[in-house]
C-alpha positions in Angstrom: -22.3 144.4 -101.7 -23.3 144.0 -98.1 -20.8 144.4 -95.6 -19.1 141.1 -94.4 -19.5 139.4 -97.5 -16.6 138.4 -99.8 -16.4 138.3 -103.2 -15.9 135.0 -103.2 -19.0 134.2 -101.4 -21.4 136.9 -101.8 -23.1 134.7 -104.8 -23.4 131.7 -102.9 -26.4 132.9 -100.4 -27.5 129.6 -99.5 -27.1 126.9 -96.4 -23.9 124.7 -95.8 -26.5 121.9 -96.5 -26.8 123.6 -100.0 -23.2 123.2 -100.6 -22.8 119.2 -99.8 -24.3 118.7 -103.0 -21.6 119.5 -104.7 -19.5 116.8 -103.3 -19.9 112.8 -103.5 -22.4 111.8 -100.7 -23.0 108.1 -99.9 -26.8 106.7 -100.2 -27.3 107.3 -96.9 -26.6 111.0 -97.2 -28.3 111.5 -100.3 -31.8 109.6 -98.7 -31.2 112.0 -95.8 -30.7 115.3 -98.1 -33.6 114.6 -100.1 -35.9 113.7 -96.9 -34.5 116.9 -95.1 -34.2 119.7 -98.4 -36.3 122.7 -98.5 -36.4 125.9 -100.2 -33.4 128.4 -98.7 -34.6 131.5 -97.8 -34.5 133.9 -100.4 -31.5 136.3 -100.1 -30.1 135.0 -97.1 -26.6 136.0 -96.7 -23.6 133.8 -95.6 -21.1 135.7 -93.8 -17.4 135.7 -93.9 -15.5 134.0 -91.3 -12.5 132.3 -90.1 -10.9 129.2 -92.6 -12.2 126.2 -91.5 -15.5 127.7 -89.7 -19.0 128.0 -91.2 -20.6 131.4 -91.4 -24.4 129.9 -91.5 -25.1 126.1 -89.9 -28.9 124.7 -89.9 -29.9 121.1 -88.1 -30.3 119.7 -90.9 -26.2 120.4 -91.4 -25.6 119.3 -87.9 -27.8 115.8 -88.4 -26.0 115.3 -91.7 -22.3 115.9 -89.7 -23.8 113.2 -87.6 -24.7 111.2 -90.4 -21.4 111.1 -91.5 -20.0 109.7 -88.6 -22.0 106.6 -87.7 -21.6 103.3 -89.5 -21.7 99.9 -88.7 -19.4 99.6 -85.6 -20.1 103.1 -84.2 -24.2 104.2 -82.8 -25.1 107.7 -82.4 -25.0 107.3 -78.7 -21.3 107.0 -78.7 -20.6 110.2 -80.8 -19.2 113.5 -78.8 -21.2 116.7 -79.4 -17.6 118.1 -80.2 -16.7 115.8 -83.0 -19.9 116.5 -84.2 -19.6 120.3 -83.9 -16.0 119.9 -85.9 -17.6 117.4 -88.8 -20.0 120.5 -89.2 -17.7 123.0 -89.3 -18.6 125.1 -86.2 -17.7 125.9 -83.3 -19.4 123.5 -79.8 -21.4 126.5 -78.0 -23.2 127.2 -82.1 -24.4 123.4 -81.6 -27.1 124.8 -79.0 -28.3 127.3 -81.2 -30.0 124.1 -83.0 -30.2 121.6 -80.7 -30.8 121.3 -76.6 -28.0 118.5 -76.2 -26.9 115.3 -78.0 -30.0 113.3 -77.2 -32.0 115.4 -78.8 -29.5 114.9 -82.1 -29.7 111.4 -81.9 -33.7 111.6 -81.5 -33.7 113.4 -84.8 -31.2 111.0 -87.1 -33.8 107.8 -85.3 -37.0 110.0 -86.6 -35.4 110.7 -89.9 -34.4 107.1 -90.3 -38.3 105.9 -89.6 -39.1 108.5 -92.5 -36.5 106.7 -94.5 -37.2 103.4 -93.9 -40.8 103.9 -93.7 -40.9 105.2 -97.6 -38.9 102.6 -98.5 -40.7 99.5 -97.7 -44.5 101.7 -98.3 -43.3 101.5 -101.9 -42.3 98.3 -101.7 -46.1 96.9 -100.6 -47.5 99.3 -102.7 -45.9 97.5 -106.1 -46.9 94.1 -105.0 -50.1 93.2 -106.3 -51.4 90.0 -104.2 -50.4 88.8 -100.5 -47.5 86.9 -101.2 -45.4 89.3 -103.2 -46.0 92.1 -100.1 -44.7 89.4 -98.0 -41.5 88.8 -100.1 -41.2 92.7 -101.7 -41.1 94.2 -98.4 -39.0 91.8 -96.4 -35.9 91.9 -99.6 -36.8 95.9 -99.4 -35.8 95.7 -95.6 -33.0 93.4 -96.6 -31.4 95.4 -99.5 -31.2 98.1 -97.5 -29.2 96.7 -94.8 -26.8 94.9 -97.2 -26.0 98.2 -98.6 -25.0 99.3 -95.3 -27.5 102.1 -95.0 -26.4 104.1 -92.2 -29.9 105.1 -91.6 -31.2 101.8 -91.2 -27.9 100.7 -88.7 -29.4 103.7 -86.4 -33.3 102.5 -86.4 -31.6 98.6 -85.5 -28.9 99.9 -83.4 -30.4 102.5 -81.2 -33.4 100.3 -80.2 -30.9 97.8 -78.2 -28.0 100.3 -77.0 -29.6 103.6 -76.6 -30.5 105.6 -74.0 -34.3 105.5 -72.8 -34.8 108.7 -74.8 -33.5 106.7 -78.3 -35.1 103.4 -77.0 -38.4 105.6 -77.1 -37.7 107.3 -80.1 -37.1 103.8 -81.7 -40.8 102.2 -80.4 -42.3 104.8 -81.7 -40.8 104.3 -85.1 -42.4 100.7 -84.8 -45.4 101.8 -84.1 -46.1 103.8 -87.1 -44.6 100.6 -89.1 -46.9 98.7 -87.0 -49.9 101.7 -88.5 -49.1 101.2 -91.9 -48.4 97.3 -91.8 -52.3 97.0 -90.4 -54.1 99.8 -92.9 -52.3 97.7 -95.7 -53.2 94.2 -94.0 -56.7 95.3 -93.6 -57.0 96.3 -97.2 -55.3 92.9 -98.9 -57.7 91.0 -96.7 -60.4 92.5 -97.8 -59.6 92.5 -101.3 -58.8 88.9 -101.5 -61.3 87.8 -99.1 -59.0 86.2 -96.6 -59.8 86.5 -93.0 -57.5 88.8 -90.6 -57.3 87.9 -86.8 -56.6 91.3 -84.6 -55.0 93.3 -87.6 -53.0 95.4 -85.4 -51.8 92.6 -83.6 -50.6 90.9 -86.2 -49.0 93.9 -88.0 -47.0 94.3 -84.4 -45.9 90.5 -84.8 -44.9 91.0 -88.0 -42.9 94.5 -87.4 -41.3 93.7 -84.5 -39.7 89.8 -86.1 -38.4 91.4 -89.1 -36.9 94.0 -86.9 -35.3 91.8 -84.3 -34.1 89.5 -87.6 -32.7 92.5 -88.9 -30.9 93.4 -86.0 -29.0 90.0 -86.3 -28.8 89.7 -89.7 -26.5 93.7 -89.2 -23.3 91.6 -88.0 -24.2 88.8 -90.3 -21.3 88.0 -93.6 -23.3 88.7 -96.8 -23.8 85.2 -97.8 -25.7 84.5 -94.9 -28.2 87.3 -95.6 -29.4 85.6 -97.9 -30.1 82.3 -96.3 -31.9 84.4 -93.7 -34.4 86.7 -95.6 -35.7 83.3 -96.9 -36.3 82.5 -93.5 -37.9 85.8 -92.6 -40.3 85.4 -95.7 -41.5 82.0 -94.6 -41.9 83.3 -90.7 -44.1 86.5 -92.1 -45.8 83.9 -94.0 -46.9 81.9 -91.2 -47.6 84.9 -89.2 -50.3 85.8 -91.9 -51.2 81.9 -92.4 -51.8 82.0 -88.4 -53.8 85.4 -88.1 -56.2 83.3 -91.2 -57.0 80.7 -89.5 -57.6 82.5 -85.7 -60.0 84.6 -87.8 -62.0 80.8 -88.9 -61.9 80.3 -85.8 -65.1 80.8 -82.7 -63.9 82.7 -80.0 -64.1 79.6 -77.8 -61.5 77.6 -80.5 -59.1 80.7 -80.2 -59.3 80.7 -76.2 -58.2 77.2 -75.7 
Protein backbone atom coordinates (compact mmCIF):
# COMPACT_ATOMS: atom_id res chain seq x y z
CA UNK A 1 0.00 0.00 0.00
CA UNK A 2 1.30 3.41 -0.94
CA UNK A 3 2.30 5.54 1.75
CA UNK A 4 -0.41 8.06 2.91
CA UNK A 5 -3.15 6.00 2.10
CA UNK A 6 -5.44 4.46 4.72
CA UNK A 7 -7.07 1.38 4.80
CA UNK A 8 -10.12 2.78 4.70
CA UNK A 9 -9.55 4.63 1.65
CA UNK A 10 -6.89 3.06 -0.28
CA UNK A 11 -9.87 1.20 -2.46
CA UNK A 12 -11.63 4.25 -3.17
CA UNK A 13 -9.04 5.89 -5.84
CA UNK A 14 -11.47 8.02 -7.45
CA UNK A 15 -12.59 12.03 -7.41
CA UNK A 16 -14.78 13.55 -4.56
CA UNK A 17 -17.23 14.05 -7.58
CA UNK A 18 -17.12 10.17 -7.75
CA UNK A 19 -18.26 9.91 -4.31
CA UNK A 20 -21.62 12.31 -4.50
CA UNK A 21 -23.17 9.52 -6.22
CA UNK A 22 -23.61 7.72 -3.47
CA UNK A 23 -25.74 10.20 -1.77
CA UNK A 24 -29.37 11.71 -2.85
CA UNK A 25 -28.59 14.62 -5.39
CA UNK A 26 -31.54 16.86 -6.48
CA UNK A 27 -32.23 17.08 -10.56
CA UNK A 28 -30.22 19.77 -10.80
CA UNK A 29 -27.22 18.00 -9.52
CA UNK A 30 -27.81 14.93 -11.26
CA UNK A 31 -28.19 17.03 -14.91
CA UNK A 32 -24.94 18.70 -13.80
CA UNK A 33 -23.05 15.16 -12.84
CA UNK A 34 -24.07 13.60 -15.98
CA UNK A 35 -23.11 16.77 -18.24
CA UNK A 36 -19.81 17.11 -16.20
CA UNK A 37 -18.66 12.94 -15.60
CA UNK A 38 -15.71 11.50 -17.19
CA UNK A 39 -13.51 8.68 -16.86
CA UNK A 40 -11.20 9.05 -13.42
CA UNK A 41 -7.89 8.56 -14.05
CA UNK A 42 -6.78 5.18 -13.70
CA UNK A 43 -5.05 4.60 -10.31
CA UNK A 44 -5.15 7.86 -9.01
CA UNK A 45 -4.68 7.90 -5.45
CA UNK A 46 -6.69 9.89 -2.73
CA UNK A 47 -4.65 10.83 0.09
CA UNK A 48 -5.27 10.92 3.72
CA UNK A 49 -6.06 14.02 5.41
CA UNK A 50 -7.51 15.95 8.15
CA UNK A 51 -11.60 14.99 9.11
CA UNK A 52 -13.61 17.17 7.36
CA UNK A 53 -10.96 18.13 4.43
CA UNK A 54 -10.77 16.50 1.04
CA UNK A 55 -7.54 14.86 -0.07
CA UNK A 56 -8.27 15.27 -4.06
CA UNK A 57 -10.94 18.27 -5.32
CA UNK A 58 -11.57 18.75 -9.27
CA UNK A 59 -13.86 21.86 -10.80
CA UNK A 60 -16.18 19.88 -11.44
CA UNK A 61 -16.46 19.25 -7.39
CA UNK A 62 -16.05 22.98 -6.80
CA UNK A 63 -19.06 23.94 -9.54
CA UNK A 64 -21.15 21.20 -7.96
CA UNK A 65 -20.43 22.86 -4.13
CA UNK A 66 -21.65 25.84 -6.03
CA UNK A 67 -24.52 24.12 -7.32
CA UNK A 68 -25.61 23.23 -4.15
CA UNK A 69 -25.84 26.50 -2.91
CA UNK A 70 -27.86 28.58 -5.28
CA UNK A 71 -31.70 28.41 -5.50
CA UNK A 72 -34.39 30.51 -6.13
CA UNK A 73 -33.65 33.55 -3.79
CA UNK A 74 -29.87 33.33 -3.87
CA UNK A 75 -27.63 33.93 -7.65
CA UNK A 76 -24.19 32.79 -7.95
CA UNK A 77 -22.99 36.36 -7.84
CA UNK A 78 -23.88 36.65 -4.24
CA UNK A 79 -21.98 33.37 -3.11
CA UNK A 80 -18.42 33.85 -1.07
CA UNK A 81 -15.51 31.84 -2.57
CA UNK A 82 -15.24 30.70 1.21
CA UNK A 83 -18.60 29.11 1.64
CA UNK A 84 -17.96 27.66 -1.45
CA UNK A 85 -14.49 26.31 -0.52
CA UNK A 86 -16.25 24.77 2.90
CA UNK A 87 -19.45 23.24 0.76
CA UNK A 88 -16.49 21.47 -1.10
CA UNK A 89 -14.64 20.40 1.57
CA UNK A 90 -11.33 22.31 1.09
CA UNK A 91 -9.56 24.64 2.27
CA UNK A 92 -9.92 28.74 0.33
CA UNK A 93 -6.18 29.00 -1.07
CA UNK A 94 -6.98 24.94 -2.92
CA UNK A 95 -9.97 26.93 -4.71
CA UNK A 96 -7.14 28.63 -7.01
CA UNK A 97 -5.63 25.60 -7.92
CA UNK A 98 -8.97 25.24 -10.18
CA UNK A 99 -10.24 28.40 -10.68
CA UNK A 100 -8.68 32.13 -11.16
CA UNK A 101 -11.49 33.79 -8.82
CA UNK A 102 -15.19 33.58 -8.34
CA UNK A 103 -16.22 34.99 -11.65
CA UNK A 104 -14.66 32.67 -13.40
CA UNK A 105 -16.93 29.89 -11.17
CA UNK A 106 -19.87 31.55 -11.89
CA UNK A 107 -18.86 31.75 -15.81
CA UNK A 108 -18.67 28.02 -15.66
CA UNK A 109 -22.19 26.98 -13.62
CA UNK A 110 -23.83 29.89 -16.62
CA UNK A 111 -21.94 27.61 -19.51
CA UNK A 112 -23.01 24.40 -17.89
CA UNK A 113 -26.53 25.60 -17.51
CA UNK A 114 -26.62 26.60 -21.61
CA UNK A 115 -25.44 22.90 -22.01
CA UNK A 116 -28.26 21.93 -19.81
CA UNK A 117 -30.86 23.77 -21.05
CA UNK A 118 -29.74 23.65 -24.55
CA UNK A 119 -30.22 19.57 -24.54
CA UNK A 120 -33.18 19.94 -23.02
CA UNK A 121 -35.33 21.88 -25.34
CA UNK A 122 -33.01 20.31 -28.73
CA UNK A 123 -34.91 17.18 -27.73
CA UNK A 124 -37.88 18.71 -27.23
CA UNK A 125 -38.07 20.14 -31.14
CA UNK A 126 -36.50 17.19 -32.18
CA UNK A 127 -39.83 14.90 -31.04
CA UNK A 128 -42.26 17.36 -32.59
CA UNK A 129 -43.05 16.42 -35.92
CA UNK A 130 -44.83 19.62 -37.68
CA UNK A 131 -44.53 23.52 -36.73
CA UNK A 132 -46.99 23.80 -34.18
CA UNK A 133 -46.01 21.01 -31.81
CA UNK A 134 -42.15 22.64 -31.82
CA UNK A 135 -43.88 25.70 -30.87
CA UNK A 136 -45.80 24.16 -27.94
CA UNK A 137 -43.02 21.10 -27.07
CA UNK A 138 -40.28 23.50 -26.60
CA UNK A 139 -41.96 26.30 -24.86
CA UNK A 140 -43.71 23.54 -21.91
CA UNK A 141 -39.97 21.97 -22.08
CA UNK A 142 -38.65 25.58 -20.98
CA UNK A 143 -41.59 25.69 -18.66
CA UNK A 144 -41.29 22.30 -16.83
CA UNK A 145 -38.12 22.98 -16.13
CA UNK A 146 -38.58 26.04 -14.35
CA UNK A 147 -41.57 24.75 -12.30
CA UNK A 148 -39.35 22.10 -11.10
CA UNK A 149 -37.11 24.66 -9.73
CA UNK A 150 -34.07 23.72 -11.71
CA UNK A 151 -31.25 25.42 -10.24
CA UNK A 152 -29.58 25.42 -13.53
CA UNK A 153 -32.12 27.11 -15.29
CA UNK A 154 -32.62 29.97 -12.14
CA UNK A 155 -28.70 30.72 -13.05
CA UNK A 156 -29.17 31.14 -17.04
CA UNK A 157 -32.59 33.60 -16.01
CA UNK A 158 -30.92 35.04 -13.07
CA UNK A 159 -27.43 35.97 -14.02
CA UNK A 160 -28.48 37.69 -17.30
CA UNK A 161 -30.28 40.57 -15.09
CA UNK A 162 -28.02 40.77 -11.81
CA UNK A 163 -24.70 39.65 -12.85
CA UNK A 164 -21.68 41.17 -13.31
CA UNK A 165 -20.61 42.17 -17.00
CA UNK A 166 -18.50 38.97 -17.06
CA UNK A 167 -22.01 36.70 -16.23
CA UNK A 168 -24.15 39.20 -18.35
CA UNK A 169 -21.70 38.05 -21.26
CA UNK A 170 -21.52 34.67 -20.38
CA UNK A 171 -25.41 34.66 -20.38
CA UNK A 172 -25.70 36.42 -24.32
CA UNK A 173 -23.62 34.06 -25.39
CA UNK A 174 -25.75 31.26 -24.08
CA UNK A 175 -28.56 32.99 -26.23
CA UNK A 176 -26.78 33.07 -29.03
CA UNK A 177 -26.21 29.56 -29.49
CA UNK A 178 -30.09 29.06 -28.60
CA UNK A 179 -30.54 31.68 -31.12
CA UNK A 180 -28.04 29.04 -33.60
CA UNK A 181 -30.05 26.14 -33.06
CA UNK A 182 -33.57 27.92 -33.04
CA UNK A 183 -32.58 29.19 -36.84
CA UNK A 184 -30.86 25.68 -38.30
CA UNK A 185 -34.25 24.05 -36.93
CA UNK A 186 -36.50 27.05 -38.39
CA UNK A 187 -34.73 26.88 -41.60
CA UNK A 188 -35.32 23.17 -41.85
CA UNK A 189 -39.32 23.13 -40.83
CA UNK A 190 -39.76 25.79 -43.42
CA UNK A 191 -38.35 24.11 -45.85
CA UNK A 192 -40.03 20.95 -45.17
CA UNK A 193 -43.44 22.32 -44.99
CA UNK A 194 -43.00 24.85 -47.52
CA UNK A 195 -43.78 27.91 -45.50
CA UNK A 196 -41.87 30.98 -46.07
CA UNK A 197 -39.19 32.30 -43.35
CA UNK A 198 -38.39 36.13 -43.14
CA UNK A 199 -34.57 36.68 -41.80
CA UNK A 200 -34.28 33.16 -40.00
CA UNK A 201 -31.85 34.34 -37.58
CA UNK A 202 -33.72 37.21 -36.78
CA UNK A 203 -36.55 35.61 -36.02
CA UNK A 204 -34.93 32.79 -33.99
CA UNK A 205 -33.32 35.93 -31.82
CA UNK A 206 -37.11 37.18 -31.38
CA UNK A 207 -38.16 34.13 -30.44
CA UNK A 208 -35.14 33.20 -27.86
CA UNK A 209 -34.89 36.29 -26.27
CA UNK A 210 -39.32 36.52 -25.43
CA UNK A 211 -39.35 33.11 -24.01
CA UNK A 212 -36.39 34.12 -22.00
CA UNK A 213 -37.49 37.42 -20.69
CA UNK A 214 -41.17 35.43 -20.00
CA UNK A 215 -39.20 33.07 -18.19
CA UNK A 216 -37.52 35.44 -16.14
CA UNK A 217 -40.99 36.64 -14.90
CA UNK A 218 -42.67 33.60 -14.87
CA UNK A 219 -39.32 32.54 -11.94
CA UNK A 220 -41.23 34.63 -9.02
CA UNK A 221 -44.54 33.62 -10.49
CA UNK A 222 -47.10 31.04 -7.92
CA UNK A 223 -47.44 27.81 -9.90
CA UNK A 224 -50.91 28.39 -11.01
CA UNK A 225 -50.00 31.24 -12.85
CA UNK A 226 -47.38 29.31 -14.92
CA UNK A 227 -49.74 27.92 -16.45
CA UNK A 228 -51.89 30.79 -17.63
CA UNK A 229 -48.60 32.14 -18.95
CA UNK A 230 -46.95 29.35 -21.07
CA UNK A 231 -50.36 29.58 -22.94
CA UNK A 232 -49.50 33.05 -23.62
CA UNK A 233 -45.91 32.39 -24.59
CA UNK A 234 -47.16 29.65 -27.09
CA UNK A 235 -49.52 32.02 -28.76
CA UNK A 236 -46.66 35.01 -28.87
CA UNK A 237 -44.09 32.30 -30.53
CA UNK A 238 -46.86 31.63 -32.69
CA UNK A 239 -47.28 34.98 -33.97
CA UNK A 240 -43.64 35.53 -34.15
CA UNK A 241 -43.60 32.63 -36.82
CA UNK A 242 -47.06 33.77 -38.34
CA UNK A 243 -45.23 37.27 -38.68
CA UNK A 244 -41.70 36.10 -40.12
CA UNK A 245 -44.51 34.08 -42.94
CA UNK A 246 -46.05 36.66 -44.08
CA UNK A 247 -42.78 39.33 -44.27
CA UNK A 248 -41.37 36.47 -46.38
CA UNK A 249 -44.83 36.99 -48.99
CA UNK A 250 -44.07 40.03 -48.85
CA UNK A 251 -41.77 42.58 -51.81
CA UNK A 252 -39.04 44.25 -50.22
CA UNK A 253 -40.92 47.48 -50.87
CA UNK A 254 -44.22 45.99 -48.72
CA UNK A 255 -41.75 45.03 -45.80
CA UNK A 256 -40.04 48.71 -45.86
CA UNK A 257 -43.19 50.59 -45.34
Amino acid sequence: MRAGLTQRNAPAWRSARTRLHARPMDPAEATAVTLLDSPDVPGAPVRAVSPGRKAVISRDDIILAALRLVGPHRSVSSLSLREVAREAGIAPNSFYRQFRDMDELAVALIDLAGSSLRQIIGEARQRAAVDRSVVRGSVEAFMEQLQRDDKLLHILLREGSVGSDAFKQAVDRQLTYFEEELRHDLVRLAQANGTGLFEAGLTAKAITRLVFTMGSTAMDMPGGEQGRLTEELILMVRMIVAGTQTLAAMTPEQVAR
